[in-house]
N, C-alpha and C positions, 0 to 999 in steps of 0.2 A: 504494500500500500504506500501510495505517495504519500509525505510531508505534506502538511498545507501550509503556506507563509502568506502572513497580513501584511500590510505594505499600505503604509499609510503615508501621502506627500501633501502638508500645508501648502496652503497656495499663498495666504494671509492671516494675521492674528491680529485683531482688532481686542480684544479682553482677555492679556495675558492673567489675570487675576483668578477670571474665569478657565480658564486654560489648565489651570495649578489645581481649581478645584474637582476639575474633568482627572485629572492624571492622577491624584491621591484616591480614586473612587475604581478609577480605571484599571491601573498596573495589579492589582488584587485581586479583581476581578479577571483580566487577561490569565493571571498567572494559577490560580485557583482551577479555572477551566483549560489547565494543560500547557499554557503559552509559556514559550518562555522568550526573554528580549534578545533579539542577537544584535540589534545595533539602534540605537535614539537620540537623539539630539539634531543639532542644529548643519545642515551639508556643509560636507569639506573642499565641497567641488561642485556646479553646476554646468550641465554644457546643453545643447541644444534648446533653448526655451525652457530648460529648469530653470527654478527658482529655487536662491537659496536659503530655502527657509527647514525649518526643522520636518526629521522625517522618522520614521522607525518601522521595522522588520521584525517581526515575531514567528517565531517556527511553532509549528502544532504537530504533532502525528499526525495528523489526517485534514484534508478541505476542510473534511464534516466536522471534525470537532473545532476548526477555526472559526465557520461558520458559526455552529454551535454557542461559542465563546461571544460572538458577536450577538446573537441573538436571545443570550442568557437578561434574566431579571437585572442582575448586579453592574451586566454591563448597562443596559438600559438606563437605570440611573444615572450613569456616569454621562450618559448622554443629554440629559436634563442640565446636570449641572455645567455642561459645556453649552450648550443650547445654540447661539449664533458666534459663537465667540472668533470663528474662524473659516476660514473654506476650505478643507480640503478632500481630497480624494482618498479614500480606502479601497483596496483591490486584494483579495483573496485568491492566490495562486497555488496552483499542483508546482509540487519538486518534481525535479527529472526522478527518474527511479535510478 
């Protein structure tokens, strides 16, 4: 079974405040459902039309349980207290085998 990795790239952070309070709700919740962090903070490098704004990568065992993670109660919260705070993209990918 493939790996699943979450792959998260801000576009903009308009309520860094808010942001802190998304991430203290968040990582626990990520981490409780399986995830674990392989890389977070802010790019050390952008090229093509990236921006260099903060991004992060979490490996799961499985799509499903990334998915999963994402669609858990605890993460949900954490999505309350992020609320507009930001723009970005979240993308849920298969590992090579």
């Amino acid at each position: 079974m493939a790996k699943g990795y979450w792959i998260t790239f801000y576009r903009s952070i308009s309520d860094p405040e808010a942001l802190a309070a998304y991430a203290k709700l968040a990582g626990p919740a990520i981490v409780a459902n399986g995830g674990r962090f392989l890389a977070r903070g802010n790019a050390a490098k952008a090229y093509e039309q990236g921006i260099a704004q903060r991004a992060t990568v979490t490996e799961f065992d499985s799509v499903e349980l990334a998915a999963a993670a994402h669609d858990s109660p605890a993460y949900r919260e954490a999505l309350k207290a992020l609320g507009n705070a930001c723009e970005r993209d979240v993308r849920i990918v298969a590992g090579l085998d």
